[in-house]
Biopython code that builds the backbone (N, CA, C, O; Angstrom):
import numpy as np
from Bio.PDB.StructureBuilder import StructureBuilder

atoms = [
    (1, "UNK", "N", (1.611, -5.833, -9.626)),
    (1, "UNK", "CA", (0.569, -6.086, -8.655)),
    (1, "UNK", "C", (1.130, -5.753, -7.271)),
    (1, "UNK", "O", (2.263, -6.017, -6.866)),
    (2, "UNK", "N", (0.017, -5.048, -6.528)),
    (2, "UNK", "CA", (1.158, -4.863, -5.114)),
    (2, "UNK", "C", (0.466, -5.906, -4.393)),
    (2, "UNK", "O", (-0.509, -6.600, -4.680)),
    (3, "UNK", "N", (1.328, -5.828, -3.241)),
    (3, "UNK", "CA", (1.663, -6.902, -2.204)),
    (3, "UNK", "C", (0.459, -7.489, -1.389)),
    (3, "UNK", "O", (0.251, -8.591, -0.881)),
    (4, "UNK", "N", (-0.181, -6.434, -1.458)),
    (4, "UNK", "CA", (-1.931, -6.757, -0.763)),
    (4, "UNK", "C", (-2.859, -7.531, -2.131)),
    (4, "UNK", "O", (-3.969, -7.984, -1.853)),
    (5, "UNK", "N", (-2.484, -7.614, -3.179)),
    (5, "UNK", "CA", (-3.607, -7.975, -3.907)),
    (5, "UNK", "C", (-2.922, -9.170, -4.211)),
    (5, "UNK", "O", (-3.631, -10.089, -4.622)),
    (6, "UNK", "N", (-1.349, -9.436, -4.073)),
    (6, "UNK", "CA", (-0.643, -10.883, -4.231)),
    (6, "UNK", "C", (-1.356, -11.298, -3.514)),
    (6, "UNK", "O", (-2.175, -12.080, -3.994)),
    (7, "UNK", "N", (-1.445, -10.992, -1.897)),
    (7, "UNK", "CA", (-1.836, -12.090, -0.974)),
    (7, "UNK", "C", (-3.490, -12.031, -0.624)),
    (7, "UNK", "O", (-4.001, -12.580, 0.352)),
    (8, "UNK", "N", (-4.181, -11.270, -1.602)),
    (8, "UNK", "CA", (-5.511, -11.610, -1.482)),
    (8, "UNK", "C", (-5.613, -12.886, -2.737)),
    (8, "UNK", "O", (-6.398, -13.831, -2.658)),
    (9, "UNK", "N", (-4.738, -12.687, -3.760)),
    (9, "UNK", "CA", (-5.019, -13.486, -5.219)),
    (9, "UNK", "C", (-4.696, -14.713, -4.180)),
    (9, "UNK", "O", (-5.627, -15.505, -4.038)),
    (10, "UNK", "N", (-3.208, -15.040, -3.254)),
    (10, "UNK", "CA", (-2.919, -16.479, -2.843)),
    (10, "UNK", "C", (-4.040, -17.103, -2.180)),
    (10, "UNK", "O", (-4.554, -18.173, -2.509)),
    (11, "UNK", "N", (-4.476, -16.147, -0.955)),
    (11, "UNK", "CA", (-5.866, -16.188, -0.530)),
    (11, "UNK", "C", (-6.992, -16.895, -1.023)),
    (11, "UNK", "O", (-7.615, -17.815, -0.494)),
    (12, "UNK", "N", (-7.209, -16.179, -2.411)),
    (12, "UNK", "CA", (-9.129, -16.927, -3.278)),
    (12, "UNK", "C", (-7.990, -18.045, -3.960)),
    (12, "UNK", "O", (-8.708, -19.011, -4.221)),
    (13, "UNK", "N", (-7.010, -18.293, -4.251)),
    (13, "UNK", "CA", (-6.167, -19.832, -5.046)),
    (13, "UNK", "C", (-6.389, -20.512, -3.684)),
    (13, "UNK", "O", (-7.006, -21.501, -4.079)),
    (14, "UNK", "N", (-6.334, -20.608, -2.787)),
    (14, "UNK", "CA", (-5.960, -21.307, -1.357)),
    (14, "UNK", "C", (-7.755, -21.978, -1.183)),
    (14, "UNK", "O", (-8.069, -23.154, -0.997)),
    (15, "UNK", "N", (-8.649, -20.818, -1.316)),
    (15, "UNK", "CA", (-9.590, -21.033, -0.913)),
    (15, "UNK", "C", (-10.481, -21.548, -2.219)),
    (15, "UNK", "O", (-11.519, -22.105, -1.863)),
    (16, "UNK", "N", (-10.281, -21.474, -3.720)),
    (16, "UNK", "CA", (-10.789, -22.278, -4.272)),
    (16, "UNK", "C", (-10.106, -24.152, -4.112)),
    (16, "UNK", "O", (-10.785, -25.179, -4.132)),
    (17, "UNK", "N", (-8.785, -24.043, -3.981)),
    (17, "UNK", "CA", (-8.483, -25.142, -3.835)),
    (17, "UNK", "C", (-9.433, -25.979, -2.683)),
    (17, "UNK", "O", (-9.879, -27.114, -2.852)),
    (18, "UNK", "N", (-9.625, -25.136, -1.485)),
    (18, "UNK", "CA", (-10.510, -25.843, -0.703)),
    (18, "UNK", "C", (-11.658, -26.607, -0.937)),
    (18, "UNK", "O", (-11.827, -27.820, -0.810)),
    (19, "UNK", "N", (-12.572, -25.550, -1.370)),
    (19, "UNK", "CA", (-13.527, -25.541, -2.013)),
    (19, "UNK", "C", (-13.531, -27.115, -3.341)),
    (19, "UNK", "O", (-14.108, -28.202, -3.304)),
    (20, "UNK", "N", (-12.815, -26.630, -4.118)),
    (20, "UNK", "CA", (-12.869, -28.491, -5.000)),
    (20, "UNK", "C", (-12.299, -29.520, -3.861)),
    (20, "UNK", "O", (-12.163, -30.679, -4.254)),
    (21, "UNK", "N", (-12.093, -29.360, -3.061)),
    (21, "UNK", "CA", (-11.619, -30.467, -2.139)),
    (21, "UNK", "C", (-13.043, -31.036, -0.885)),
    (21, "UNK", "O", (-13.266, -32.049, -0.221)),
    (22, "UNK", "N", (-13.639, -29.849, -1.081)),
    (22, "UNK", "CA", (-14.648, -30.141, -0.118)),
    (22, "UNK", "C", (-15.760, -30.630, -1.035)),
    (22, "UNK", "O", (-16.616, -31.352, -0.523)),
    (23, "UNK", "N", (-15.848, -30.337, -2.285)),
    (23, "UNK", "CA", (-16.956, -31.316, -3.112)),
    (23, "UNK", "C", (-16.616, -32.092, -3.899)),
    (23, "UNK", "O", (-17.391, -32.507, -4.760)),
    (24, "UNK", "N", (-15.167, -32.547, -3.785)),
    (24, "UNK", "CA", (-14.285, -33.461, -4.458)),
    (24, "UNK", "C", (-15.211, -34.976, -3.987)),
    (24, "UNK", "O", (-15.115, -35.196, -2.780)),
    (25, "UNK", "N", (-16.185, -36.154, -4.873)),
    (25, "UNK", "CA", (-16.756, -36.929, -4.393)),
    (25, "UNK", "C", (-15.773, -38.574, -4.066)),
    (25, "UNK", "O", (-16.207, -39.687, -3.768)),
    (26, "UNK", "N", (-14.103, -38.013, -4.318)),
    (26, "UNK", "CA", (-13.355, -38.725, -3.815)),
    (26, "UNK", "C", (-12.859, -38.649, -2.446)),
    (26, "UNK", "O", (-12.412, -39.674, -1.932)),
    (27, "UNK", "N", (-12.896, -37.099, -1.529)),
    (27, "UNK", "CA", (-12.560, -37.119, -0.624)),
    (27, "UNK", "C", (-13.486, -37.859, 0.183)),
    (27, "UNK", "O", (-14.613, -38.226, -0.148)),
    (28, "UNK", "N", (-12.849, -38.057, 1.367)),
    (28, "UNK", "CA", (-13.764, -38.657, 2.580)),
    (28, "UNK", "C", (-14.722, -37.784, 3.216)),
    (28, "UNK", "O", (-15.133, -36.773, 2.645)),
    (29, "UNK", "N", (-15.102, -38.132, 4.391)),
    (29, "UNK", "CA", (-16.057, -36.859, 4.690)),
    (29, "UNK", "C", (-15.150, -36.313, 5.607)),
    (29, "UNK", "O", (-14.896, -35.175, 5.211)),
    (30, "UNK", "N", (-14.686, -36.500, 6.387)),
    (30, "UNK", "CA", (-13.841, -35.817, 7.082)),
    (30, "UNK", "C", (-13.012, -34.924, 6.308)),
    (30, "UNK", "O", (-12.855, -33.862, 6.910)),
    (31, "UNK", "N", (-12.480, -34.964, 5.302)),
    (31, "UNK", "CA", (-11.459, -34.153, 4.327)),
    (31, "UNK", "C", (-12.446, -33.172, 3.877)),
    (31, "UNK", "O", (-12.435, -31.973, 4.155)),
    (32, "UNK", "N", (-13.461, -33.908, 3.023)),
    (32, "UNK", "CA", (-14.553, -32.534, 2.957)),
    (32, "UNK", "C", (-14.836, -31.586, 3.923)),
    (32, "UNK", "O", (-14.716, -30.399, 3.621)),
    (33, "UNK", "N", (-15.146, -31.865, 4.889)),
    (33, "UNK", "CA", (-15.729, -31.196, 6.206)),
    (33, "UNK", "C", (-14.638, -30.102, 6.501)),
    (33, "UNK", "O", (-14.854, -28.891, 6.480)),
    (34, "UNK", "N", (-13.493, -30.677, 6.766)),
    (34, "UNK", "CA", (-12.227, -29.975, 7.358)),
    (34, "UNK", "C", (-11.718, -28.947, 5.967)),
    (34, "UNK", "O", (-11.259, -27.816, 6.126)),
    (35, "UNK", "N", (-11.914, -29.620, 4.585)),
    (35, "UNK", "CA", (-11.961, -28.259, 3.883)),
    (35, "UNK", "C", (-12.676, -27.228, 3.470)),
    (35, "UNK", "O", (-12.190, -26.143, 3.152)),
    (36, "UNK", "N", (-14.221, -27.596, 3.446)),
    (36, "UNK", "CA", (-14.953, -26.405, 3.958)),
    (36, "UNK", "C", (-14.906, -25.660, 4.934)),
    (36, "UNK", "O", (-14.918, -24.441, 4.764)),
    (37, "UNK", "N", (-14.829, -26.301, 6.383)),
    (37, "UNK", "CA", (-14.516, -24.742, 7.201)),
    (37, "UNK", "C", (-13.068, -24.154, 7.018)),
    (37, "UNK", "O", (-12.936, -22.985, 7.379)),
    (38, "UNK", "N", (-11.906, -24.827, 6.485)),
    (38, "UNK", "CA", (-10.945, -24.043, 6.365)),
    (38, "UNK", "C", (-11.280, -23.061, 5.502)),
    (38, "UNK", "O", (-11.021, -21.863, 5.624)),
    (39, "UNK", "N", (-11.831, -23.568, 4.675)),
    (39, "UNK", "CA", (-12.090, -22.252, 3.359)),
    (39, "UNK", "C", (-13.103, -21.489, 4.019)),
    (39, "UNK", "O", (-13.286, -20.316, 3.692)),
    (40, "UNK", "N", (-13.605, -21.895, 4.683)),
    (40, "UNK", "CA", (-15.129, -20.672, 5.393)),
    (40, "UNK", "C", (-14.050, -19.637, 6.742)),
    (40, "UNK", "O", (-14.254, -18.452, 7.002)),
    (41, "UNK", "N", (-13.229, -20.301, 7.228)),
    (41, "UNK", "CA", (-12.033, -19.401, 8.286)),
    (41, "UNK", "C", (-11.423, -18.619, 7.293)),
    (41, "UNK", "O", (-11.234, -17.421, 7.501)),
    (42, "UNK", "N", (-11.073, -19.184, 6.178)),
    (42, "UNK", "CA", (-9.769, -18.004, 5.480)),
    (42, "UNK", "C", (-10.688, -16.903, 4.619)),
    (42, "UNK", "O", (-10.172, -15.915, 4.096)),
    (43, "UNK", "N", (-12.038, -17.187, 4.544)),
    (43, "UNK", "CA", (-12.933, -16.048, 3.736)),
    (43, "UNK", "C", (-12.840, -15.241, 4.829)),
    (43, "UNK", "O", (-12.305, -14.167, 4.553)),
    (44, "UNK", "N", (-13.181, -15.367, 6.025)),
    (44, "UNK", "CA", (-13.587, -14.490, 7.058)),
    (44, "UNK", "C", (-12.560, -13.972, 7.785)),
    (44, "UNK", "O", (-12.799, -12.959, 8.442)),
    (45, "UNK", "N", (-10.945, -14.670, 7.824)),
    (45, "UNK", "CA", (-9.904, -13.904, 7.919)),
    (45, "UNK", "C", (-9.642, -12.880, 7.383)),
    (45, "UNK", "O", (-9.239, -11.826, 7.876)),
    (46, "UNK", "N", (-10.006, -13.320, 5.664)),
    (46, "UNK", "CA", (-9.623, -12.049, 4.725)),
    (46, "UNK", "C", (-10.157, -11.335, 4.465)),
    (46, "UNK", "O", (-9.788, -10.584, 3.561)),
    (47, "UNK", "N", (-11.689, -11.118, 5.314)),
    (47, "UNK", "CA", (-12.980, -10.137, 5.189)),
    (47, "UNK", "C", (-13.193, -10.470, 3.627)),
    (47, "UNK", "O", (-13.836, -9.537, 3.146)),
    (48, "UNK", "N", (-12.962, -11.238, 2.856)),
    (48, "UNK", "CA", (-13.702, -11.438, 1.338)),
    (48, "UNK", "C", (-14.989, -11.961, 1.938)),
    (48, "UNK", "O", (-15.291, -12.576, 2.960)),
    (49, "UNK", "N", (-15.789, -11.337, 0.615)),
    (49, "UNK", "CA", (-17.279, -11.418, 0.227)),
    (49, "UNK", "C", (-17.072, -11.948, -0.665)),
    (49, "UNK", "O", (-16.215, -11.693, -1.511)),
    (50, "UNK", "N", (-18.222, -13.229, -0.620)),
    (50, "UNK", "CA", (-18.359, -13.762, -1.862)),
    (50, "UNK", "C", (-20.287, -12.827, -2.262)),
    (50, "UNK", "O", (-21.264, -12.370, -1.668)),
    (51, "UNK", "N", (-19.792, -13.040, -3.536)),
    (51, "UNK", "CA", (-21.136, -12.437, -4.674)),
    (51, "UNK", "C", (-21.407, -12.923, -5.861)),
    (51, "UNK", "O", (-20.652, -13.761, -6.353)),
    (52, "UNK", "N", (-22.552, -12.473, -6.539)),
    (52, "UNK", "CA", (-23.090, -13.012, -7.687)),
    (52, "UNK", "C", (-22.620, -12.538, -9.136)),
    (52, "UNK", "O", (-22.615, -11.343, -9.431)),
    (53, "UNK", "N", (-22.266, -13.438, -9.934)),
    (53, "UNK", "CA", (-21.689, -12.992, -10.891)),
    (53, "UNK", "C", (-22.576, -11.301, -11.489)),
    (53, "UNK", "O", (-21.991, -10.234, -11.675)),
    (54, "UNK", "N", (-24.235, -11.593, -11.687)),
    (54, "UNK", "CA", (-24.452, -10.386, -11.825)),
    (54, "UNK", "C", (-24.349, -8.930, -11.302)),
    (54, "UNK", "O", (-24.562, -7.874, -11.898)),
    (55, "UNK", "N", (-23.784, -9.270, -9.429)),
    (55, "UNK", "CA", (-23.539, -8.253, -9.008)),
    (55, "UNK", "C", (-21.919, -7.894, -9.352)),
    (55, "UNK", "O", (-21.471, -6.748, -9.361)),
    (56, "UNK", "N", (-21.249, -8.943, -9.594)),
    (56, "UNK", "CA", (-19.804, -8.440, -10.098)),
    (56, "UNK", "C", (-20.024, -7.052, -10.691)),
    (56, "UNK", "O", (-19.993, -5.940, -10.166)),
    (57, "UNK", "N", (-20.310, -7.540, -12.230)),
    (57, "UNK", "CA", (-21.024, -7.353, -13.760)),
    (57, "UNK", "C", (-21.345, -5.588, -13.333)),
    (57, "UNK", "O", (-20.987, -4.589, -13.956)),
    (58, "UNK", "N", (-22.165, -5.686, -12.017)),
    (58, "UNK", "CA", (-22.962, -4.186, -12.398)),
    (58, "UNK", "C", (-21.766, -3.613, -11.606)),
    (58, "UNK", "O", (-21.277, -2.536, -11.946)),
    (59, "UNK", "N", (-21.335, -4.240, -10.664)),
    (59, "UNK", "CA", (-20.050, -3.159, -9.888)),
    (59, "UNK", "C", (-19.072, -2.658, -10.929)),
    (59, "UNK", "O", (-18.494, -1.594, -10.706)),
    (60, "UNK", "N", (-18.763, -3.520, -12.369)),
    (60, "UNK", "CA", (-17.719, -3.308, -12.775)),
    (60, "UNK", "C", (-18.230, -2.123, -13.825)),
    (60, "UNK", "O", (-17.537, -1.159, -14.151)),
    (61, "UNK", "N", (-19.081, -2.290, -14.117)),
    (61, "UNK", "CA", (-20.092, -1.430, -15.138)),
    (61, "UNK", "C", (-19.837, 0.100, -14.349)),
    (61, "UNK", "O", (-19.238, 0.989, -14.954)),
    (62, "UNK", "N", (-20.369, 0.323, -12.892)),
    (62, "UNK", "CA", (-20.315, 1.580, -12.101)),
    (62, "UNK", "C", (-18.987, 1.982, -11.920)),
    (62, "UNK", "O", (-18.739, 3.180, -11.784)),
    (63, "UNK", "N", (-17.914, 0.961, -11.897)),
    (63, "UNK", "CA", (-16.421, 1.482, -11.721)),
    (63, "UNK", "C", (-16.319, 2.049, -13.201)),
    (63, "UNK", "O", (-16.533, 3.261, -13.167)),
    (64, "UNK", "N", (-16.116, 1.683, -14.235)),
    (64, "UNK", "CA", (-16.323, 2.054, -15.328)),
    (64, "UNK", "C", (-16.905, 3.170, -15.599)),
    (64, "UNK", "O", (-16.306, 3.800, -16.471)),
    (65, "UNK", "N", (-18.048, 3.783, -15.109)),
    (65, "UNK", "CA", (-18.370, 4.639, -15.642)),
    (65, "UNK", "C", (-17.799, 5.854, -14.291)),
    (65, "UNK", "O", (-17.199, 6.902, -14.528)),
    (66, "UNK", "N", (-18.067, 5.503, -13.337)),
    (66, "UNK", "CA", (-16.915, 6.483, -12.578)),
    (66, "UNK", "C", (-15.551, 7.171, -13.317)),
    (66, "UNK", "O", (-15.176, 8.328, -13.503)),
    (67, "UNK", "N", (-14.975, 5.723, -13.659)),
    (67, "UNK", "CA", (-13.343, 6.592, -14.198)),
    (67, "UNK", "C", (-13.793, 7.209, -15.571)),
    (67, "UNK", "O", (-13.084, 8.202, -15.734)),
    (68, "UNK", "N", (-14.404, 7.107, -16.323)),
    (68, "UNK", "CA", (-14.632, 7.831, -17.396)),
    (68, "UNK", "C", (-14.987, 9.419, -17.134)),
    (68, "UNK", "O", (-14.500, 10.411, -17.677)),
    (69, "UNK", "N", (-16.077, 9.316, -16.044)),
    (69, "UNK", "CA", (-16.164, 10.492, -15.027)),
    (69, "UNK", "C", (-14.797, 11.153, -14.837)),
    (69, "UNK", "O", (-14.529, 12.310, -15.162)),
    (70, "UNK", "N", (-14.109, 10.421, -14.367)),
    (70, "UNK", "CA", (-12.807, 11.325, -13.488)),
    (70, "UNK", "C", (-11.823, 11.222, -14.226)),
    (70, "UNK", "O", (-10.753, 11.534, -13.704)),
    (71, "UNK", "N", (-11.788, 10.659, -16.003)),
    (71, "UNK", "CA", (-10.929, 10.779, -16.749)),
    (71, "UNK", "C", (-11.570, 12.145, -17.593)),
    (71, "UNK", "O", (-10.792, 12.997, -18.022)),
    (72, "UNK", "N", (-13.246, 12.289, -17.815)),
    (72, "UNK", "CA", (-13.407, 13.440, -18.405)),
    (72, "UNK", "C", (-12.801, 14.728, -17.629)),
    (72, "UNK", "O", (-12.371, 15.729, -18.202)),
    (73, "UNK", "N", (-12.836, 14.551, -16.364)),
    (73, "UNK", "CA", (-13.362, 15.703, -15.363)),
    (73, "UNK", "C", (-11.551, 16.049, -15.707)),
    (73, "UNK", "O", (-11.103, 17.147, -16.039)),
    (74, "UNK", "N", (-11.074, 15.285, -15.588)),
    (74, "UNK", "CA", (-9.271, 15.642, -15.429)),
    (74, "UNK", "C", (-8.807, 16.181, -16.551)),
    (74, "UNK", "O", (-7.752, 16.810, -16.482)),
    (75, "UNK", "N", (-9.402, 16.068, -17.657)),
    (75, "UNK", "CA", (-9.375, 16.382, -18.928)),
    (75, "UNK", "C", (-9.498, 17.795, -19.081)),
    (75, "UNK", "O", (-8.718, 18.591, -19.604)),
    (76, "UNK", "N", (-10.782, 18.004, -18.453)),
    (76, "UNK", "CA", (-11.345, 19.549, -18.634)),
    (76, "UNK", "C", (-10.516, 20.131, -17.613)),
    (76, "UNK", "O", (-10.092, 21.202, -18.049)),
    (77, "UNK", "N", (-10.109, 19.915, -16.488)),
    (77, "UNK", "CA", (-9.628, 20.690, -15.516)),
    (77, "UNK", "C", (-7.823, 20.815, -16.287)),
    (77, "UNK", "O", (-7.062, 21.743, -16.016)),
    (78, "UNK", "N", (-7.501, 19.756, -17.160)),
    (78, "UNK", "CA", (-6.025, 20.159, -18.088)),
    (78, "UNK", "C", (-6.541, 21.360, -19.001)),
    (78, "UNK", "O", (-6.102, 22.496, -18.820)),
    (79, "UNK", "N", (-7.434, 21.093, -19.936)),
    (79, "UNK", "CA", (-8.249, 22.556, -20.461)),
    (79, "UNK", "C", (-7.959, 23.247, -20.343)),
    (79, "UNK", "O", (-7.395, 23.926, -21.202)),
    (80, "UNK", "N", (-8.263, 23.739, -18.489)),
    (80, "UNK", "CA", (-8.860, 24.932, -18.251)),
    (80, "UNK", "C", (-7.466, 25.337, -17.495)),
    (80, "UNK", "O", (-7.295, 26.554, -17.563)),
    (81, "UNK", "N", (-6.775, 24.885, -17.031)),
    (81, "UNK", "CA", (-5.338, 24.775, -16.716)),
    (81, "UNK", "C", (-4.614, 25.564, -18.508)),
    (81, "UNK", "O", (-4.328, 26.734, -18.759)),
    (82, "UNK", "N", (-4.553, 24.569, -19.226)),
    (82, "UNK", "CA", (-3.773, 24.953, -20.500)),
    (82, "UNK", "C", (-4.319, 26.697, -20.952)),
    (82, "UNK", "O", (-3.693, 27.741, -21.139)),
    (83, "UNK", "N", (-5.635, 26.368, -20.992)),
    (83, "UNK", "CA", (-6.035, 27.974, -21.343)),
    (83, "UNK", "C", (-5.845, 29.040, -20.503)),
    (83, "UNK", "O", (-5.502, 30.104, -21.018)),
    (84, "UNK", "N", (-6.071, 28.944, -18.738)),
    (84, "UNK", "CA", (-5.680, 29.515, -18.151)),
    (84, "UNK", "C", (-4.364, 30.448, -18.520)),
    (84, "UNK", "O", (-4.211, 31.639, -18.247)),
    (85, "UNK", "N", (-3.418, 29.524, -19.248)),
    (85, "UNK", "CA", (-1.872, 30.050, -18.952)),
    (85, "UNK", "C", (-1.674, 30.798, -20.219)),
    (85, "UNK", "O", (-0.861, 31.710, -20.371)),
    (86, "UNK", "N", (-2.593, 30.275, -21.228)),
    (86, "UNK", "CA", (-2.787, 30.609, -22.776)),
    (86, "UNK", "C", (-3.069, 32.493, -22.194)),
    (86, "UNK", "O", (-2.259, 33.418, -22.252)),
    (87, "UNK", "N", (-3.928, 32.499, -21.881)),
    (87, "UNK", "CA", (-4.790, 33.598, -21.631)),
    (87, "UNK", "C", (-3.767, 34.521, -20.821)),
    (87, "UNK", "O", (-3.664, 35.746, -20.879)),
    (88, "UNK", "N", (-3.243, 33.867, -20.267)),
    (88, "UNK", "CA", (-2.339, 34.557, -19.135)),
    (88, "UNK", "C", (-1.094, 35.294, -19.903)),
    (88, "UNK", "O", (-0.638, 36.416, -19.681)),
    (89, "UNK", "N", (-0.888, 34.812, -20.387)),
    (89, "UNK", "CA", (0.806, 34.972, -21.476)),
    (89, "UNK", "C", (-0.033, 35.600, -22.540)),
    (89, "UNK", "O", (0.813, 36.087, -23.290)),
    (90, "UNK", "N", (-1.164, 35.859, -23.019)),
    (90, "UNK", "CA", (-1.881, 36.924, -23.829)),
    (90, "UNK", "C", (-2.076, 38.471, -23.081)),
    (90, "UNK", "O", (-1.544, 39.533, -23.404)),
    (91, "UNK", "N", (-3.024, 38.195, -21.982)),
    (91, "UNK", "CA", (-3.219, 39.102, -20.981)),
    (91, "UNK", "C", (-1.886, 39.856, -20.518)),
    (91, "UNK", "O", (-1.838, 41.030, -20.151)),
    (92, "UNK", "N", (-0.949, 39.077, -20.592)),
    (92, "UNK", "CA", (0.662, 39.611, -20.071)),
    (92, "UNK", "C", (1.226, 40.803, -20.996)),
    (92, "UNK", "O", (1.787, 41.882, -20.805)),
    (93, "UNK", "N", (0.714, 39.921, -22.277)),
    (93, "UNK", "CA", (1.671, 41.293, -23.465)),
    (93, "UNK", "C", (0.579, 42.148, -23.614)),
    (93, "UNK", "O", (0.874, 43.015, -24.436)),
    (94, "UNK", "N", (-0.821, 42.321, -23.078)),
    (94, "UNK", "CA", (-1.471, 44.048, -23.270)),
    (94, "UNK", "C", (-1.589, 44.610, -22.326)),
    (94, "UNK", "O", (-2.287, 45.606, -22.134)),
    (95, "UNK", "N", (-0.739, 43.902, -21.400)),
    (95, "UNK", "CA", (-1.233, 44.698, -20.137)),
    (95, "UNK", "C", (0.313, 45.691, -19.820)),
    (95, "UNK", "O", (0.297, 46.713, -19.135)),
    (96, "UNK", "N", (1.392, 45.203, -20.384)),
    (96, "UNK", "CA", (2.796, 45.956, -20.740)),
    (96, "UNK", "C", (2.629, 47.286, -20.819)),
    (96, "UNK", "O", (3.587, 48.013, -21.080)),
]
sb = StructureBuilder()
sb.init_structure("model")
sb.init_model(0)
sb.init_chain("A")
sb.init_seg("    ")
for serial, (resi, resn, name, xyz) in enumerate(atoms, 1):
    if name == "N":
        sb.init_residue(resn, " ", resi, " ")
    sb.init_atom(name, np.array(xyz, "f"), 0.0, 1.0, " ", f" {name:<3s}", serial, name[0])
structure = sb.get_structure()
């Protein structure tokens, strides 16, 4: 994992901890209070968006079908690469 996604993961751990602390019905209100806006400062420090599980769902669906995209596309462009050279090293011995 690199170093930016460690300290986004410590980040949403930091800020769910808040979060059960601010609807924790043992804290006081003051503890609640003071851990909701901490957790509402460190979302907006870290430019995180929060979203809906269904919009997760479809983002992950479109990433998905992107790399399949750019795993076919890389595929064919090895192809056309491999045959290229095929053709080339054919073309080489009639053209002697």
């Amino acid at each position: 994992m690199t170093e930016q996604a460690t300290n986004i993961q410590e980040t949403v751990t930091k800020i769910e901890r808040l979060m059960d602390l601010a609807t924790n019905p043992a804290a006081t209100t003051e503890e609640s209070r003071t851990a909701a806006l901490t957790a509402i400062t460190l979302l907006r420090e870290a430019k995180l968006t929060l979203v809906s599980p269904d919009d997760l769902a479809a983002a992950k669906k479109a990433i998905d079908g992107a790399t399949l995209i750019a795993k076919t596309a890389k595929k064919k462009a090895q192809e056309k690469l491999v045959l290229g050279a095929v053709f080339g090293y054919f073309g080489a011995q009639y053209l002697r």
